[in-house]
N, CA, C and O atoms as a DFTB+ gen file, in Angstrom:
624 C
 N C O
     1  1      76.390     132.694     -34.284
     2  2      75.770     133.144     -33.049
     3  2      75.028     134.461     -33.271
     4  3      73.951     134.596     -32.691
     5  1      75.451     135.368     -33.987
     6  2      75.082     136.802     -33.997
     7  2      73.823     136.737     -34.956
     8  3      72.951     137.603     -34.888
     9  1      73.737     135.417     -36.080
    10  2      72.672     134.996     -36.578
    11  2      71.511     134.549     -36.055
    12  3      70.377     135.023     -36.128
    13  1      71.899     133.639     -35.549
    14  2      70.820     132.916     -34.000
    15  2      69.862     134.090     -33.158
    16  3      68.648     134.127     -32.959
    17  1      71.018     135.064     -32.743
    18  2      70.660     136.409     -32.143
    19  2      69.075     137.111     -32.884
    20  3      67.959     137.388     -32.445
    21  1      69.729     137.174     -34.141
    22  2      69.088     138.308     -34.492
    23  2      68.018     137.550     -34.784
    24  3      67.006     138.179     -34.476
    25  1      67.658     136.056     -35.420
    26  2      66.685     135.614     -35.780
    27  2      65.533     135.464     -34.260
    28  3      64.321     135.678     -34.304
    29  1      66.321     135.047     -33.007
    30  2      65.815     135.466     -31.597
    31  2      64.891     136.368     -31.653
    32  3      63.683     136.137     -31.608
    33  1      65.502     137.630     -31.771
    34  2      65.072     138.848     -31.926
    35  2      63.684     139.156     -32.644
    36  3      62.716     139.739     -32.157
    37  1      63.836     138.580     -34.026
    38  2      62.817     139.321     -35.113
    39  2      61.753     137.905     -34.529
    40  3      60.670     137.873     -35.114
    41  1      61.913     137.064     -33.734
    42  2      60.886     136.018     -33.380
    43  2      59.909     136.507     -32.181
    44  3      58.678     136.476     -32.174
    45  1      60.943     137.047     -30.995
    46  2      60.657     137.756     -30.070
    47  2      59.794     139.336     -30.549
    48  3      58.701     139.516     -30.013
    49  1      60.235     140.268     -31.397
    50  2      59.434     141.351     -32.058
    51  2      58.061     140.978     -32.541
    52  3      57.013     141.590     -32.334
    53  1      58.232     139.953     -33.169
    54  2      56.889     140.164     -33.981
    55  2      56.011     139.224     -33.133
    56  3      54.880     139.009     -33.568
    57  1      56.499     138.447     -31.614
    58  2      55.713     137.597     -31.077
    59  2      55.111     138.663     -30.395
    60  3      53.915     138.591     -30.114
    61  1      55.982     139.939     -30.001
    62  2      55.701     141.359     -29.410
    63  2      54.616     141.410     -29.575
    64  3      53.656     140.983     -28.933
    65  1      54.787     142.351     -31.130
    66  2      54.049     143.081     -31.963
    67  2      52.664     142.007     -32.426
    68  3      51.500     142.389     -32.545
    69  1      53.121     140.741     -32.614
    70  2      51.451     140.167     -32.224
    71  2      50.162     140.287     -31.431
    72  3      48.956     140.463     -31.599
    73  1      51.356     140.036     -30.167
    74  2      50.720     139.995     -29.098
    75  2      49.705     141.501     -28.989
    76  3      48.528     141.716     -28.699
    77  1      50.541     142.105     -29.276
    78  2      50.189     143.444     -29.435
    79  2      48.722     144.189     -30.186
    80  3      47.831     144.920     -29.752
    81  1      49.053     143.508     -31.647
    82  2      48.363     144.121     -32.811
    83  2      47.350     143.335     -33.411
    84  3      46.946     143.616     -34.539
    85  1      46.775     142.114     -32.593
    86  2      45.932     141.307     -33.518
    87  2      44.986     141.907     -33.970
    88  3      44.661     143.061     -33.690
    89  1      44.204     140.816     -35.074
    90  2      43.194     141.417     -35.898
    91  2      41.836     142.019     -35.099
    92  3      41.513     141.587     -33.992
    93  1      41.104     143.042     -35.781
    94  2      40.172     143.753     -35.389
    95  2      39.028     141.848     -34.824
    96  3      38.909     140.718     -35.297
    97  1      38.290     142.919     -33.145
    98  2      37.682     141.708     -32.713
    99  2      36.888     142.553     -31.562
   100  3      36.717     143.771     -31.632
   101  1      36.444     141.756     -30.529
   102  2      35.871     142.316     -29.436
   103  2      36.939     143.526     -28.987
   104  3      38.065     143.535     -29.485
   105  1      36.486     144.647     -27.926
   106  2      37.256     145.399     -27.301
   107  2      37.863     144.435     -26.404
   108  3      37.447     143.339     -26.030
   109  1      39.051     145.134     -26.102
   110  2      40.196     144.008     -25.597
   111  2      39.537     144.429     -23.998
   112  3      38.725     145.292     -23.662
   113  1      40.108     143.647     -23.412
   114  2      39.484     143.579     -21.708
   115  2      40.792     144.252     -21.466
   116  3      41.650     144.125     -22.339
   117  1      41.260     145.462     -19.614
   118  2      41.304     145.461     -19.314
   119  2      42.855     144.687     -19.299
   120  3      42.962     143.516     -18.933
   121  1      44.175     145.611     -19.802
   122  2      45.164     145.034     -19.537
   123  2      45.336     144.722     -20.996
   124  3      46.299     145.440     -21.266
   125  1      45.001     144.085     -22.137
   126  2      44.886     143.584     -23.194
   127  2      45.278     144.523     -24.004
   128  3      45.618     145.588     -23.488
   129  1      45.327     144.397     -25.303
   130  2      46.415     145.210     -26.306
   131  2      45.394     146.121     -26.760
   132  3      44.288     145.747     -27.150
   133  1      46.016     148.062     -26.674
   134  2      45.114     149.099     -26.854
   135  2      44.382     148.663     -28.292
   136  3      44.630     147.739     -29.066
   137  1      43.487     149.603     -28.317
   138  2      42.714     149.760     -29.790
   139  2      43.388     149.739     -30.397
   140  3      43.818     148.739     -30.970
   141  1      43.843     151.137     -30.540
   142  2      44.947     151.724     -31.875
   143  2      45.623     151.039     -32.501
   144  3      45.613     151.184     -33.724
   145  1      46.468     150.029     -31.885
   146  2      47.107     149.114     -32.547
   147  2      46.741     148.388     -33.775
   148  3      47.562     148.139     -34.657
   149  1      45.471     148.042     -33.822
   150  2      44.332     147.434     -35.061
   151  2      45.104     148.393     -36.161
   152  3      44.956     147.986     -37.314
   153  1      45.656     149.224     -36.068
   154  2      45.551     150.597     -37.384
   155  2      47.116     150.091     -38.301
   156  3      47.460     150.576     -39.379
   157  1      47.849     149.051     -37.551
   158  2      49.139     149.267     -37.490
   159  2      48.818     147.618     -37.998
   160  3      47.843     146.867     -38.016
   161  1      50.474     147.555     -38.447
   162  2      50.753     145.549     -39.623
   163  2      51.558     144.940     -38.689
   164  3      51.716     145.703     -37.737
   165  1      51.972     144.189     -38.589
   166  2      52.879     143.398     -37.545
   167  2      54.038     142.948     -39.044
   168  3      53.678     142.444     -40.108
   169  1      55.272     143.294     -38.681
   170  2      56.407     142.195     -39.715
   171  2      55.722     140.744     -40.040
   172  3      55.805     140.575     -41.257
   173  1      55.094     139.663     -39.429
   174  2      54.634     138.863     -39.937
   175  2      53.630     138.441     -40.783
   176  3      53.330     137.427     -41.412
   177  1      53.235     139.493     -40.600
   178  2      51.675     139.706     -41.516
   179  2      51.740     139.971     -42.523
   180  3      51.095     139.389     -43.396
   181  1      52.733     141.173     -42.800
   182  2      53.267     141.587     -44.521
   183  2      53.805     140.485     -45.048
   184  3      53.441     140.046     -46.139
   185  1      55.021     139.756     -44.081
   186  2      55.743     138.370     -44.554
   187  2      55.003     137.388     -45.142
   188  3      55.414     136.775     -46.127
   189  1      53.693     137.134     -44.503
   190  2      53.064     135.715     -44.618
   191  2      52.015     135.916     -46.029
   192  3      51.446     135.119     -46.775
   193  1      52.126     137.959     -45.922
   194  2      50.947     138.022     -47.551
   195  2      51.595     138.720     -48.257
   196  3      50.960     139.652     -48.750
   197  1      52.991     138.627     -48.608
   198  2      53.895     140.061     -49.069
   199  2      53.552     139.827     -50.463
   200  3      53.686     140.752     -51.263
   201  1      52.988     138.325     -50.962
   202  2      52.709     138.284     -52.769
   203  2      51.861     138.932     -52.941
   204  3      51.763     139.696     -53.902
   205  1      50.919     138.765     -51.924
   206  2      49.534     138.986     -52.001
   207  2      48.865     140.779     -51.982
   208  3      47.858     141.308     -52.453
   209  1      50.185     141.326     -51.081
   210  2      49.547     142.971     -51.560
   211  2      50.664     143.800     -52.888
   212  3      50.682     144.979     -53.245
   213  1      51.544     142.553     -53.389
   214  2      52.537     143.362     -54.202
   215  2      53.194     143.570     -53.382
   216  3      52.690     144.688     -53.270
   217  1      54.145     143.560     -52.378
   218  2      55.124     144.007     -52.255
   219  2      56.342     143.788     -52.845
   220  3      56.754     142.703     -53.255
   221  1      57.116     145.223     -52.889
   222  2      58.006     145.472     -53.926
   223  2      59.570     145.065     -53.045
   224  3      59.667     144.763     -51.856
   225  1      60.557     145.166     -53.951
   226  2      61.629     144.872     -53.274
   227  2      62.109     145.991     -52.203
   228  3      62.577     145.738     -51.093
   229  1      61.924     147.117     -52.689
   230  2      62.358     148.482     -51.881
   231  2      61.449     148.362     -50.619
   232  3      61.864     148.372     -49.460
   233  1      60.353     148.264     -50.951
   234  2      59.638     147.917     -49.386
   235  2      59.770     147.043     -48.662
   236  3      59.675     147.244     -47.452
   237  1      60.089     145.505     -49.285
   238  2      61.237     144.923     -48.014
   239  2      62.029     145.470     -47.495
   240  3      61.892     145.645     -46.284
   241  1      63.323     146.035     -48.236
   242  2      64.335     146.272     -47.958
   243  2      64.007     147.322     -46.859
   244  3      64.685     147.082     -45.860
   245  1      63.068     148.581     -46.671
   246  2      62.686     149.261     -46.147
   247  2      62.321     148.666     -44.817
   248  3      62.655     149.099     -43.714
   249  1      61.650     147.702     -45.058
   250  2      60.815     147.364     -43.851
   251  2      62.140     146.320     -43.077
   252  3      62.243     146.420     -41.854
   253  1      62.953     145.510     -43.700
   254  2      63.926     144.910     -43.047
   255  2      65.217     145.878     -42.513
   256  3      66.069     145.463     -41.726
   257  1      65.203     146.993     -42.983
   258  2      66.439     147.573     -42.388
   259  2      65.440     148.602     -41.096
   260  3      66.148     149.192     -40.280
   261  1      64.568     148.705     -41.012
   262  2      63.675     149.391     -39.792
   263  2      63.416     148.587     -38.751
   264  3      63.251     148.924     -37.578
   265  1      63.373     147.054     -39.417
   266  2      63.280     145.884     -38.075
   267  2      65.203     145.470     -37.434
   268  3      65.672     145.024     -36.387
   269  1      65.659     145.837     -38.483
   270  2      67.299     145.381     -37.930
   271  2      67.611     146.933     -37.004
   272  3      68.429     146.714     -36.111
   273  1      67.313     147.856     -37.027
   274  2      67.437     149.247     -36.116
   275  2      67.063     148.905     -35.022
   276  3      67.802     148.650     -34.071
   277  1      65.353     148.843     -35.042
   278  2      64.959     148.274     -34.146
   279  2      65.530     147.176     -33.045
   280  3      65.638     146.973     -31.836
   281  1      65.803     146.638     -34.298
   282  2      66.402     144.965     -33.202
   283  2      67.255     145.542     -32.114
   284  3      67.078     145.281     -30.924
   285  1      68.365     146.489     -32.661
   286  2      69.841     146.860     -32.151
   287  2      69.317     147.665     -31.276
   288  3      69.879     147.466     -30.199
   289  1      68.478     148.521     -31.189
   290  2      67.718     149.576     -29.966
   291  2      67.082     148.429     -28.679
   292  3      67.229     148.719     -27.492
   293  1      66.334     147.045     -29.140
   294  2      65.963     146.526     -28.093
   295  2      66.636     145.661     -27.425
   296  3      66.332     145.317     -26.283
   297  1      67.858     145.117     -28.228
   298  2      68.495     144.442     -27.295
   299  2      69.207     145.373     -26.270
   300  3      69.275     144.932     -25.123
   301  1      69.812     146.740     -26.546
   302  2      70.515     147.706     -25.940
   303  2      69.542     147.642     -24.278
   304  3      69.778     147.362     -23.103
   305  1      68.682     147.978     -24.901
   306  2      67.388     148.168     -23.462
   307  2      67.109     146.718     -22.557
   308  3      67.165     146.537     -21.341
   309  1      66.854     145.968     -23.445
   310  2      66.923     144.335     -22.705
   311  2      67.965     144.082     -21.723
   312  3      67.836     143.639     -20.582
   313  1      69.432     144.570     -22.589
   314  2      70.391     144.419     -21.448
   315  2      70.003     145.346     -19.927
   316  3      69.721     144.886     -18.821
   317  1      70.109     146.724     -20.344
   318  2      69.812     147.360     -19.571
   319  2      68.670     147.279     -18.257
   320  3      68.908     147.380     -17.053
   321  1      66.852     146.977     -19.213
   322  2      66.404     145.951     -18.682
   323  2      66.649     144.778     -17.233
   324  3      66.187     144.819     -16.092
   325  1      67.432     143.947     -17.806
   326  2      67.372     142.879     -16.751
   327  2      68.260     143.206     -16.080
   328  3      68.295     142.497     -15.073
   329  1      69.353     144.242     -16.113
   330  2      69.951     144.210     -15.018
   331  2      69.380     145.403     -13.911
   332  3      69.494     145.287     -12.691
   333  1      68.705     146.637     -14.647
   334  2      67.732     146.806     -13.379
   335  2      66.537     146.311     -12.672
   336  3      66.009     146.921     -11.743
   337  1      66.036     144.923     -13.253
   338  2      65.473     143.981     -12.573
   339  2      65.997     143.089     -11.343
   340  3      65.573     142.739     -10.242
   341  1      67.213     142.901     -12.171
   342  2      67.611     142.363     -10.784
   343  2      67.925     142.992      -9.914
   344  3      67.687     142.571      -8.782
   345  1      68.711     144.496     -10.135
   346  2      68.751     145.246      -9.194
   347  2      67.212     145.702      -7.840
   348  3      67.077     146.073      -6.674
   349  1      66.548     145.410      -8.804
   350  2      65.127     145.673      -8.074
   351  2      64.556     144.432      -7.242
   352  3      63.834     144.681      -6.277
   353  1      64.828     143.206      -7.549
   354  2      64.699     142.094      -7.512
   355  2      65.469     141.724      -5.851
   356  3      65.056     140.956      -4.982
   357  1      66.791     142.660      -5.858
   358  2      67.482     142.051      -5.059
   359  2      67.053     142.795      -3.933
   360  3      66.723     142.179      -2.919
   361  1      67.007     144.127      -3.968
   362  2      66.414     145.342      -3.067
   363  2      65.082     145.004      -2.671
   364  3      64.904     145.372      -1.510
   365  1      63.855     144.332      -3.274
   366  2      62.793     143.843      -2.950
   367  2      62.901     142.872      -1.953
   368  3      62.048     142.760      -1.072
   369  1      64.364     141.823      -2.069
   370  2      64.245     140.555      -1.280
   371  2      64.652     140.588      -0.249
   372  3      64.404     139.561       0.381
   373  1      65.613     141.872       0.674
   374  2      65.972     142.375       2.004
   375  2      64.579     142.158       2.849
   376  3      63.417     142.415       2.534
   377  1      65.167     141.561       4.098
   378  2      64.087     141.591       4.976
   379  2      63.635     143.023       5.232
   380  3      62.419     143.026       5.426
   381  1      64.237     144.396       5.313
   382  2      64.233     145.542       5.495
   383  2      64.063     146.044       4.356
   384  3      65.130     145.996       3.745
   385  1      63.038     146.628       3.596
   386  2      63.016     147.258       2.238
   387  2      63.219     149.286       2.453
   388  3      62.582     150.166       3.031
   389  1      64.442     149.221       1.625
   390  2      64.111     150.992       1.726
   391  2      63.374     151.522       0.737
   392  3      63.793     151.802      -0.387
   393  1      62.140     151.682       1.192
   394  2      61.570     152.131       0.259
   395  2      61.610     153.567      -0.877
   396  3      61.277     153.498      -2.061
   397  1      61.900     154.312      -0.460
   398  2      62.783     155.234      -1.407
   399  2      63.842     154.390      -2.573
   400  3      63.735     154.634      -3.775
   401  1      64.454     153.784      -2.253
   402  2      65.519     153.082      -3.326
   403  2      64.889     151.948      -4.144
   404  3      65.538     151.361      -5.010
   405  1      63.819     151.698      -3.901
   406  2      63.032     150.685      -4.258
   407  2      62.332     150.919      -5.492
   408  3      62.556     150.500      -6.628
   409  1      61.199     151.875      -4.913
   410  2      60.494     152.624      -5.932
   411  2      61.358     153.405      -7.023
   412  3      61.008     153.418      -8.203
   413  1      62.860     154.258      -6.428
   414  2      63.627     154.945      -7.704
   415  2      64.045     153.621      -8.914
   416  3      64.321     153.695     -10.111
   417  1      63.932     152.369      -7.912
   418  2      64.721     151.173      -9.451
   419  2      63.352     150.968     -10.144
   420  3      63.279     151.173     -11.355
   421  1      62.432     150.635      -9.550
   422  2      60.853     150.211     -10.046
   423  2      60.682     151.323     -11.057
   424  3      60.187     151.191     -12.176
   425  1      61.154     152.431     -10.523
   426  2      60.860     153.587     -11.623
   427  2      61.607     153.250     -13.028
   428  3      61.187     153.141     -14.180
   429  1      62.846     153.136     -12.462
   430  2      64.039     152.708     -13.316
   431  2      63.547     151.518     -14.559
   432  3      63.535     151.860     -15.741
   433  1      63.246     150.440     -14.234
   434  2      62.309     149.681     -14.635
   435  2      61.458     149.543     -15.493
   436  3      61.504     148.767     -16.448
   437  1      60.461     150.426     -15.165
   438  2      58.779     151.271     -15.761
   439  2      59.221     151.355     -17.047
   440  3      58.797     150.849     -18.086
   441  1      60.813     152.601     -16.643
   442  2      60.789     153.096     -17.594
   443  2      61.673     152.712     -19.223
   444  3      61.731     153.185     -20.358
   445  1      62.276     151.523     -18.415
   446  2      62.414     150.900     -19.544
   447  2      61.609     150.340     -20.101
   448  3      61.823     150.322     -21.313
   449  1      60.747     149.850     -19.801
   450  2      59.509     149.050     -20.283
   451  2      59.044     150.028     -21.211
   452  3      59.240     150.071     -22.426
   453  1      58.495     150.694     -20.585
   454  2      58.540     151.948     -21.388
   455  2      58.921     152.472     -23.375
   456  3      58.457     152.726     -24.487
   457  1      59.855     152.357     -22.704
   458  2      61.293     152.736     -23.907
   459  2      61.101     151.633     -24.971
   460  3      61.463     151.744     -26.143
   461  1      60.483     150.545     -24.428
   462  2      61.197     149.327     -25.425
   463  2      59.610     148.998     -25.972
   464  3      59.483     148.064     -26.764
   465  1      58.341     149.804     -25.529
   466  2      57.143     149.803     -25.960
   467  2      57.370     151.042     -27.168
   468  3      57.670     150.816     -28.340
   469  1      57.203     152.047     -26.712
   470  2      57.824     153.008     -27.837
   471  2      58.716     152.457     -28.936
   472  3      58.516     152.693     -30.127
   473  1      59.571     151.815     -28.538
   474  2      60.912     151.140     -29.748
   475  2      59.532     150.305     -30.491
   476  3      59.035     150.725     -31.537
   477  1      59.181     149.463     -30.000
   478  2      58.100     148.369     -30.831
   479  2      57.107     149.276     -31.922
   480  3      56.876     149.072     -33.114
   481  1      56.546     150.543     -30.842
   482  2      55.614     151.201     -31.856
   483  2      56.344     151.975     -32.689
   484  3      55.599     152.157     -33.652
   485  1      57.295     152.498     -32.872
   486  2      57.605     153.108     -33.772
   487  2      58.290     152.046     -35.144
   488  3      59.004     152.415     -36.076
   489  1      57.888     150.970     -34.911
   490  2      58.908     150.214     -35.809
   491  2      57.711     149.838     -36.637
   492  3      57.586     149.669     -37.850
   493  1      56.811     149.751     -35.567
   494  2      55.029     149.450     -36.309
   495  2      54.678     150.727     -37.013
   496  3      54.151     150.506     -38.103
   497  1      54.826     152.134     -36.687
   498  2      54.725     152.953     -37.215
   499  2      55.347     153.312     -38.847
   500  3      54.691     153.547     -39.862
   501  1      56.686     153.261     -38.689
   502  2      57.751     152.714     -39.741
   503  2      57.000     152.124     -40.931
   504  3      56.647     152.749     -41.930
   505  1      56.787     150.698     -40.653
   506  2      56.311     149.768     -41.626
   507  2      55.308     150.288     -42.337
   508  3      55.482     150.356     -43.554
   509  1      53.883     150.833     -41.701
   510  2      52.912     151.195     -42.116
   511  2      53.283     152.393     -43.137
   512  3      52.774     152.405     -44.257
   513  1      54.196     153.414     -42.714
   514  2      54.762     154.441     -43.849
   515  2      55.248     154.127     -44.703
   516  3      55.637     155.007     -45.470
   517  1      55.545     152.430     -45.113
   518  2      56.090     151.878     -46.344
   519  2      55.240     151.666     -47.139
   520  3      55.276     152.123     -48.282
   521  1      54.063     150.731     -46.565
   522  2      52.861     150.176     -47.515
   523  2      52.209     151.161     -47.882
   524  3      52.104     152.209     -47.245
   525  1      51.550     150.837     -49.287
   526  2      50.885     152.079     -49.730
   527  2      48.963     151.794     -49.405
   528  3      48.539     150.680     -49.099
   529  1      48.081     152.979     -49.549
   530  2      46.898     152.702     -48.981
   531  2      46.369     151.546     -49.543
   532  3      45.533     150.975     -48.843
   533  1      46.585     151.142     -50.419
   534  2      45.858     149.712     -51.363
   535  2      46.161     148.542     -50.557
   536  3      45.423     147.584     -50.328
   537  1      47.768     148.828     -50.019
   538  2      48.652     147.357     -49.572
   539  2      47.855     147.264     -48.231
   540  3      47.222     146.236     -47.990
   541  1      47.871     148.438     -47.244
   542  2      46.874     148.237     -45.958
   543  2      45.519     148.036     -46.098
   544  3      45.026     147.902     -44.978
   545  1      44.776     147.964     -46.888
   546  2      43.309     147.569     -47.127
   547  2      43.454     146.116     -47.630
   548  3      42.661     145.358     -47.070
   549  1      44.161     145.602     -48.431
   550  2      44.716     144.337     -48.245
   551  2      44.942     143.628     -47.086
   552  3      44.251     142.657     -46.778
   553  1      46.064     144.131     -46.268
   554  2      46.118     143.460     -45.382
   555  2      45.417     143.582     -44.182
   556  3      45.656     142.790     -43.270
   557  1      44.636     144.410     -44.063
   558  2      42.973     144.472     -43.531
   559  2      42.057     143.413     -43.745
   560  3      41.500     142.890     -42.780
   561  1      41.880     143.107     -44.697
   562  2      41.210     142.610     -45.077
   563  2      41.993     140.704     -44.795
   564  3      41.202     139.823     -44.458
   565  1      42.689     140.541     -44.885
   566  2      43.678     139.084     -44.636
   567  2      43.575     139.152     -43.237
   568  3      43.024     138.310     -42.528
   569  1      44.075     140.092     -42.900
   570  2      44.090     140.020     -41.388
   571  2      42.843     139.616     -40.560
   572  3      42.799     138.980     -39.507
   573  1      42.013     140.054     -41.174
   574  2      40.306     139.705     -40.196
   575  2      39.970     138.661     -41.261
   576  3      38.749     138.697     -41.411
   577  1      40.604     137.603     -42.192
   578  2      40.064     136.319     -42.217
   579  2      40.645     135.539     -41.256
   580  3      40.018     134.521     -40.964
   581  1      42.238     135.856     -40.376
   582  2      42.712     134.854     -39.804
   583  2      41.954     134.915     -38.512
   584  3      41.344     135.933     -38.188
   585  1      41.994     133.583     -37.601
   586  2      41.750     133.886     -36.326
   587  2      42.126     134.229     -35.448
   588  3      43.299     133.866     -35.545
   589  1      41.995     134.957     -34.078
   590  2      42.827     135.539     -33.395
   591  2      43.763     134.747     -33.085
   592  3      43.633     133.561     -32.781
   593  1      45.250     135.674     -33.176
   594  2      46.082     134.360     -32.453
   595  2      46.868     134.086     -33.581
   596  3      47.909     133.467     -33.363
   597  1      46.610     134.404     -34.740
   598  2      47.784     133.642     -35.940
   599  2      46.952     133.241     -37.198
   600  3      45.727     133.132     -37.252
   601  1      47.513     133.119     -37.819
   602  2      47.333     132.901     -39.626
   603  2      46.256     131.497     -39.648
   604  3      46.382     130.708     -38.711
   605  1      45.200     131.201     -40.728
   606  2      44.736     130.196     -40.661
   607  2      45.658     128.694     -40.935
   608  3      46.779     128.580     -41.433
   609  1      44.878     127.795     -40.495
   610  2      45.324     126.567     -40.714
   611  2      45.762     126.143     -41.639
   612  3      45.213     126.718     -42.579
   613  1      46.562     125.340     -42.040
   614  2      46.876     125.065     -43.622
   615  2      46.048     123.738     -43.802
   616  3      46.045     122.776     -43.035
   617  1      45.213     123.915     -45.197
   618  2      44.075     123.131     -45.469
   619  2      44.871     121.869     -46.018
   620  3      45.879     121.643     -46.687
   621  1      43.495     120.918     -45.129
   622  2      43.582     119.552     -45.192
   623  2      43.885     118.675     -46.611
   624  3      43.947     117.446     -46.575
């Protein structure tokens, strides 16, 4: 189970951190994942080319014990998370809303969201302090052959 978990987890992160970090393209519209992010690797991306820029064993190991930290910081917040959702959830659904108590959980909320955006970037941050400048011009370069959205097709 605690296996299941964690594989959850690093599926959920890097579907994150996808979502997040795709390859350089149009400016994102309005709601869509900031610039900056382009600057930063997603865990799947090193995974899917780790032959391909040299990566060494220490920089796995590096980069897998920064995603297992990670992991343990976002589930902490997830819990936390949904139960001030529902708390907010339930206070929203009174025919009578107090609004003062409303907005303090919404805040409550925010700011986990918050917390667990920070947790993501710093884990993206992390990684990038592993690879060396050669390995990120590599995966620069891989990254803007795939199409947005995920790795190319596997040929016919």
């Amino acid at each position: 189970m605690k296996r299941a978990v964690g594989w959850l987890m690093l599926v959920l992160l890097g579907s994150a951190a996808v979502s997040l970090a795709q390859g350089p393209g149009p400016p994102p519209k309005f709601g869509g994942p900031p610039a900056f992010l382009d600057q930063l690797f997603v865990p799947e991306l090193i995974m899917r080319y780790q032959d391909d820029i040299g990566l060494t064993d220490e920089q796995r190991a590096a980069i897998t014990k920064a995603m297992t930290e990670t992991q343990t910081q976002l589930v902490d917040l997830q819990w936390q998370f949904e139960k001030a959702s529902k708390k907010l959830t339930d206070t929203l659904g009174a025919t009578q809303i107090d609004e003062s108590a409303a907005l303090a959980e919404a805040d409550r909320v925010m700011n986990l969201e918050l917390q667990m955006k920070r947790t993501h970037l710093a884990l993206l941050i992390r990684i990038k302090q592993v690879l060396t400048p050669e390995q990120q011009t590599k995966l620069r370069a891989l990254r803007a052959k795939e199409p947005r959205g995920g790795p190319p097709p596997p040929p016919h």
